[in-house]
Structures are given as structure tokens and as C-alpha cells.
N, C-alpha and C positions, 0 to 999 in steps of 0.2 A: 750503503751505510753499515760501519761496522756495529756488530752488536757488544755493547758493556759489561764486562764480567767484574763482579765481584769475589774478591778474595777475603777469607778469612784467617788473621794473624793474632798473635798476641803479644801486645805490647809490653815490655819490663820495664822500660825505662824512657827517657824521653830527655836530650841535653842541649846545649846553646854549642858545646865544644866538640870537636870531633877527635879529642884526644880523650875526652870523658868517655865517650860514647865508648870508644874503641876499647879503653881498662874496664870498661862497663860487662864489653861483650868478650873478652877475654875469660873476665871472672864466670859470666852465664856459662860460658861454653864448659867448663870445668865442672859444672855443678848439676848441668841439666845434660839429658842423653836421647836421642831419638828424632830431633828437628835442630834443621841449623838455624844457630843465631847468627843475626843478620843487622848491619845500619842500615837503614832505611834515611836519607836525606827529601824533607819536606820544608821548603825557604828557607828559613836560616835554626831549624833544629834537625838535630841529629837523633831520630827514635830507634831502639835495642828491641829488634821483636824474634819470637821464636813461630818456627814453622808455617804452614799453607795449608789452610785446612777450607776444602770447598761443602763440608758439612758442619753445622752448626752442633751436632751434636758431638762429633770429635772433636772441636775445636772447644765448646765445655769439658771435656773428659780432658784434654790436656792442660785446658789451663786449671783444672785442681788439681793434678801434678805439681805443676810451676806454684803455685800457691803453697804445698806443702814442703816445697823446697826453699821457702823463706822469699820469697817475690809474693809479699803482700798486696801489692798493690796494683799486677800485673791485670791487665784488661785484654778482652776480643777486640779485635776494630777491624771494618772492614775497608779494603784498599782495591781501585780502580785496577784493571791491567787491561 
């Protein structure tokens, strides 16, 4: 049985379109430096997240980064792999 790993990202955005997603993460990319922005495809949304952080306290230390780069509303979320 394999064993479940949890990943840790942060969410910027979240879209129904995969053309939003994509100017979405265009724009991030431009803005933010040091993790790649990424779509992530989950059923039928499209989420813009930055970086893979398997500690929770880096992944706090970046997302107030991202946060004072105007991504108010960016969240941690953890993702299966």
C-alpha cells in the first residue's frame, strides 16, 4: 500500500475558465518571484497556486509574501500526491 503524502501550496485564485486561469497566472508570474505559478485542474475549476512547501511553517512565511504583493485573498491548501 502506498503511503499518502501531503503537499503544501497556496492558492491565489480559483476559475471555471482555463483562459482566466492562464491571464490569471501570467499576471502572478510577473509579480511574484521564487516559486512557480502553476494551474492546477480540479473537476471543472481551474486553481492559480504558487509553490510546494512540505513545511508548514515556510509555506506561512510565503504566503505573507504573496499577501503583500496584493493577493489578498491567497490561502494554504493542502493537495494529495
Amino acid at each position: 500500500m502506498e503511503k499518502l503524502r501531503l503537499l503544501l501550496v497556496i492558492q491565489l485564485g480559483a476559475f471555471s475558465s482555463r483562459d482566466h486561469a492562464d491571464n490569471f497566472m501570467s499576471s502572478a508570474r510577473e509579480k511574484l518571484t521564487g516559486e512557480e505559478v502553476i494551474v492546477r485542474k480540479t473537476g471543472n475549476i481551474f486553481a492559480v497556486t504558487i509553490g510546494s512547501f512540505t513545511e508548514t511553517r515556510k509555506a506561512e512565511s510565503y504566503l505573507y509574501y504573496v499577501k503583500s504583493k496584493g493577493y489578498d485573498k491567497a490561502f494554504i491548501k493542502n493537495i494529495k500526491y
